[in-house]
C-alpha positions as CSV (number, residue, x, y, z in Angstrom):
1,X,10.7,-6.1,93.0
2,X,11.7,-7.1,89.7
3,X,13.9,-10.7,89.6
4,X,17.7,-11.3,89.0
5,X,19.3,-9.6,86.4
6,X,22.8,-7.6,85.6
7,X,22.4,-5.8,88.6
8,X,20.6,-7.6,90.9
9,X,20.6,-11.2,92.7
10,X,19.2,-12.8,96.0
11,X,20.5,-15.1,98.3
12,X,19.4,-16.7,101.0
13,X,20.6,-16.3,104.7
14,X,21.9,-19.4,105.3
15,X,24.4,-18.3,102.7
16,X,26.1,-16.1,105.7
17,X,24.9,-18.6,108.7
18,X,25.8,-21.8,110.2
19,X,27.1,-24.4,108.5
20,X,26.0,-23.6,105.2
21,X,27.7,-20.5,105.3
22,X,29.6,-20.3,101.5
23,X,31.8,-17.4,101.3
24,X,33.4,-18.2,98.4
25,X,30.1,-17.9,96.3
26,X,29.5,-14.3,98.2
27,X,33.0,-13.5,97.3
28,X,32.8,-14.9,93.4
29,X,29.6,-13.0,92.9
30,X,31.2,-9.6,94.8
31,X,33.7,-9.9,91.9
32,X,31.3,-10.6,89.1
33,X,29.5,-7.2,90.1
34,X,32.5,-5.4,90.7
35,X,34.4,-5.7,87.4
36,X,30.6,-5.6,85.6
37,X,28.8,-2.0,86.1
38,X,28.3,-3.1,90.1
39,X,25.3,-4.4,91.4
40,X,23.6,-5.4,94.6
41,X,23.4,-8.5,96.7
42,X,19.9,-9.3,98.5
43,X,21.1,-11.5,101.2
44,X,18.0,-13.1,103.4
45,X,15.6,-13.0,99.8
46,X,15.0,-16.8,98.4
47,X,15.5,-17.2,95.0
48,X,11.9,-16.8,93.1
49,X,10.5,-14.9,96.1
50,X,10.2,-11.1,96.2
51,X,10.4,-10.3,100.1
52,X,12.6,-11.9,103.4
53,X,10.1,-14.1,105.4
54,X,8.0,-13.2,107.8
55,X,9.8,-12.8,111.5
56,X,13.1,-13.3,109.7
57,X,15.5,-10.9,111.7
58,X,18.8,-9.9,110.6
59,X,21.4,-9.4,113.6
60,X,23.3,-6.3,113.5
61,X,27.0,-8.2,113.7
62,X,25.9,-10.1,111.0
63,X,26.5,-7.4,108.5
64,X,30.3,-6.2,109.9
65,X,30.8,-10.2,109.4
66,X,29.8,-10.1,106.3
67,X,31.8,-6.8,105.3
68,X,35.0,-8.4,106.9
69,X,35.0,-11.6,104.9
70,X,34.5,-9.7,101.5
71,X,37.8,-7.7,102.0
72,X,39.5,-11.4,103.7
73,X,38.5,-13.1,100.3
74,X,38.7,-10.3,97.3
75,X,41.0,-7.8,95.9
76,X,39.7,-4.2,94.8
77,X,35.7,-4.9,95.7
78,X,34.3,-2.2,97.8
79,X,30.9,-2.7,99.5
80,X,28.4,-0.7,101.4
81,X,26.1,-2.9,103.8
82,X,22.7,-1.7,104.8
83,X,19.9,-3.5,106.7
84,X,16.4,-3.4,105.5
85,X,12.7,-4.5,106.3
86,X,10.4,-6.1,103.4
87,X,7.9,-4.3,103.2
88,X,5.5,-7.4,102.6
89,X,6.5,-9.4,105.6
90,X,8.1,-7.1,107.9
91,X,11.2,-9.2,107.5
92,X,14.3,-8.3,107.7
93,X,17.5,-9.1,104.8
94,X,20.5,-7.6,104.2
95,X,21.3,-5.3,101.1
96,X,25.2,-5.9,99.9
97,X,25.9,-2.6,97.5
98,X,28.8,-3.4,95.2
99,X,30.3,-0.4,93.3
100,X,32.2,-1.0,90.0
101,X,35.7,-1.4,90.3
102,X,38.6,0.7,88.6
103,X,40.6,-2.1,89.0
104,X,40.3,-5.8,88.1
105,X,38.7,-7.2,90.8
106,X,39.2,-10.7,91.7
107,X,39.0,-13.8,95.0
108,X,42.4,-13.9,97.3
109,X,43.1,-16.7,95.3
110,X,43.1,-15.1,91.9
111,X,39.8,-16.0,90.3
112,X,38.4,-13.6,88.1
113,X,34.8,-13.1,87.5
114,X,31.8,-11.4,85.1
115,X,28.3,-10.6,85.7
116,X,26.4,-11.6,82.5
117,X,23.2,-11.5,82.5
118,X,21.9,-12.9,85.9
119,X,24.7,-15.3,86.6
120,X,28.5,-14.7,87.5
121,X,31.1,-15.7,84.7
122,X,34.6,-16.9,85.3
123,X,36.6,-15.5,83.3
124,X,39.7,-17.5,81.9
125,X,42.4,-16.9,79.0
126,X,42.5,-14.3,76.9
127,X,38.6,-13.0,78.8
128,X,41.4,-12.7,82.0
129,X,44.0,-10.5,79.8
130,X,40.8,-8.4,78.3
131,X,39.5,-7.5,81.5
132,X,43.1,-6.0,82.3
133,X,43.7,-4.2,79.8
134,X,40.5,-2.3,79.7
135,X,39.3,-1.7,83.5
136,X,42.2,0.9,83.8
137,X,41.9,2.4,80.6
138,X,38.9,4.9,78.5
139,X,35.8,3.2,77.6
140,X,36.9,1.6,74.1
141,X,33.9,3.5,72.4
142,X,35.4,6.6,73.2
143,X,39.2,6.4,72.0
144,X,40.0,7.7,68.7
145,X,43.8,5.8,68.8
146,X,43.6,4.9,64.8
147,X,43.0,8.8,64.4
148,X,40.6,8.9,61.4
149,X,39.2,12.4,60.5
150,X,36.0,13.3,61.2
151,X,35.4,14.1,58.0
152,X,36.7,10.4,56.5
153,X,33.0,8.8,57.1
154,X,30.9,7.1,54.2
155,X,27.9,9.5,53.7
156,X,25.3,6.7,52.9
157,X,26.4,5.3,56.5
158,X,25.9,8.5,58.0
159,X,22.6,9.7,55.9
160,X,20.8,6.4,57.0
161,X,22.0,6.9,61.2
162,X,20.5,10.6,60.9
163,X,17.4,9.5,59.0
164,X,16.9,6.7,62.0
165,X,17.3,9.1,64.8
166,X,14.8,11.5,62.9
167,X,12.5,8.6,62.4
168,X,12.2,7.1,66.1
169,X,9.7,7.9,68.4
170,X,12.2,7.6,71.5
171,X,14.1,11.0,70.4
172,X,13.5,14.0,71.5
173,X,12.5,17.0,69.2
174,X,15.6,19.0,69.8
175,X,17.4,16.5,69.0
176,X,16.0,15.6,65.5
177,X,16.5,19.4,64.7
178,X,20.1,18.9,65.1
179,X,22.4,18.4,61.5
180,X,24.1,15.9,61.0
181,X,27.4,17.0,62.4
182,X,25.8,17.8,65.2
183,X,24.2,14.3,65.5
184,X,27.6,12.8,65.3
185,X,28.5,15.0,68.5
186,X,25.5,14.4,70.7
187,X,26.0,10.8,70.2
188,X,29.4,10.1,70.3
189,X,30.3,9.5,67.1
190,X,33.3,12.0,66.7
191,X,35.2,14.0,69.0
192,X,37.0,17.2,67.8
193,X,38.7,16.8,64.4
194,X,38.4,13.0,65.3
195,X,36.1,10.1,64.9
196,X,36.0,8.3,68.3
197,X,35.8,4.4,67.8
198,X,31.9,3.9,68.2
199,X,31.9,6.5,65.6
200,X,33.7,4.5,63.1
201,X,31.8,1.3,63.8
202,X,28.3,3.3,63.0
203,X,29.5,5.5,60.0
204,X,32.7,4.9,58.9
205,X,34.3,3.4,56.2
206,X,34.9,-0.3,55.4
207,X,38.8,0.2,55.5
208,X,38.6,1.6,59.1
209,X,36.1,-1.0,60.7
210,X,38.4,-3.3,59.7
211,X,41.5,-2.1,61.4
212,X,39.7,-1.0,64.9
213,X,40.2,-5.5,65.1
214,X,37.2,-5.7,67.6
215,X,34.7,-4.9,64.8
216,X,31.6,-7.8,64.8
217,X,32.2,-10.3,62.5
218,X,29.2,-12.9,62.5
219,X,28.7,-16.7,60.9
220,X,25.6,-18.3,60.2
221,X,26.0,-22.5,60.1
222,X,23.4,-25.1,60.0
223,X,23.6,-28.6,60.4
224,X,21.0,-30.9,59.6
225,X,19.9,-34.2,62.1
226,X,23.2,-36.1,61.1
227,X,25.6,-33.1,62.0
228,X,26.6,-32.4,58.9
229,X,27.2,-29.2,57.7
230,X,24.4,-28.2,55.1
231,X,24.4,-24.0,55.2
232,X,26.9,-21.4,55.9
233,X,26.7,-17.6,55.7
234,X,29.5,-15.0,57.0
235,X,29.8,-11.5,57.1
236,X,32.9,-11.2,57.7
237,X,34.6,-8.5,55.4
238,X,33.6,-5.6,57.9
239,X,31.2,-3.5,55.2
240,X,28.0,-3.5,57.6
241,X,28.1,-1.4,60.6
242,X,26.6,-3.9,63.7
243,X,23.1,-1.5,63.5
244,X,23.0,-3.3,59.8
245,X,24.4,-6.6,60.7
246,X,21.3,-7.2,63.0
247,X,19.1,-6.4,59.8
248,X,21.4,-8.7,57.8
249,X,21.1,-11.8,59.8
250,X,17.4,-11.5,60.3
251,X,16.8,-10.7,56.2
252,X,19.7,-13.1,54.9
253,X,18.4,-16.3,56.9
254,X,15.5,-17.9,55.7
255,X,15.4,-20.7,58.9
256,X,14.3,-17.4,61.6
257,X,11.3,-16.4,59.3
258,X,9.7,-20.3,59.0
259,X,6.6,-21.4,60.4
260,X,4.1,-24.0,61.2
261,X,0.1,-23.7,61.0
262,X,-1.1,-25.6,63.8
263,X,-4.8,-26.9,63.9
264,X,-6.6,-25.5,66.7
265,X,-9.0,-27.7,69.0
């Protein structure tokens, strides 16, 4: 069983027993899954262990309980409940399936939350206004609201994404047989006589990253042991797509490729 991540966490029992019952951690982390891509809840699996302890039994109103006081604490968080037997220990925990949300998802008391990573985010500000604006809309990737033309891409952006995919190992033959307006389909990249947003992030033009507003823009800053400010690199004028921003950062700052020799013995 592989440890917590995005999708995944484990709690213990007494999380949902006695008096160290804490609902409003269930219900926080119910709400990080929900408005992330959904996720499931181990309940009756210590943290750092990959199986329920031996003997550990898992009564069967414990799981109606535990459905009941989700939907008493959160708004827009569906769950499925199922109870299961390590296979290990023969002991029993309780598997909490949370399914992505459509809507914002948040406590009875308004907190909103994010999976990231293996930890649940709240989410304050402008993160709050964000959330609400996208969970009811397209994926972002997929809108093509500035309407560029398909045909309004910088070639030299586009030759080197084709010459990638033909490159890597991971891609299927068929797929590097494809043009490169067919390439621009399979992935996303344009719909119809339109590029779609991802599209113009990957292989359009500098002008158009720069009005889609949610293009990266990254700063390098070093201090030295004082905390003053003694290097400073930006790119910030939208001209690298984020494939080549990555390359960027790595070639452009000398501090990630330094290294010690270290005497061995």
């Amino acid at each position: 069983m592989s440890g917590e991540n995005q999708d995944m966490d484990r709690k213990s029992l007494r999380l949902v027993t006695g008096r160290t019952a804490d609902w409003a951690e269930l219900a926080r982390d119910c709400v990080a899954f929900a408005n992330a891509q959904g996720g499931r809840l181990l309940i009756g699996i210590e943290d750092g262990e990959a199986a329920a302890p031996a003997g550990q039994r898992v009564g069967g109103d414990l799981a109606e309980k535990v459905r009941r006081r989700i939907g008493e604490l959160t708004v827009n968080v569906s769950v499925a409940m199922q109870r299961r037997e390590s296979e290990k220990t023969g002991g029993e925990y309780l598997e909490v399936t949370v399914s992505r949300s459509h809507a914002p998802a948040s406590t009875t008391d308004g907190r909103y939350y994010l999976r990231v990573g293996d930890a649940s985010k709240p989410l304050v500000g402008e993160e709050i206004q964000r959330l609400l604006n996208e969970r009811n809309a397209l994926p972002w990737e997929t809108l093509t609201t500035l309407g560029v033309p398909r045909g309004h891409f910088d070639p030299a952006k586009l030759s080197v994404f084709a010459a990638g995919i033909r490159a890597s190992s991971r891609v299927k033959t068929s797929v590097k047989e494809k043009s490169d307006a067919e390439l621009m389909d399979h992935y996303y990249l344009a719909i119809g006589p339109d590029l779609m947003n991802l599209g113009i992030l990957c292989v359009g033009r500098r002008e158009d990253r720069a009005r889609l507003g949610a293009a990266p823009v990254i700063q390098f800053i070093k201090y030295d042991e004082a905390g003053r400010k003694v290097n400073k690199i930006a790119w910030d004028d939208h001209s690298l797509t984020p494939m080549e921003l990555v390359e960027a950062v790595w070639r452009d700052v000398p501090d990630f490729r330094e290294t010690y020799e270290m005497p061995e013995g």
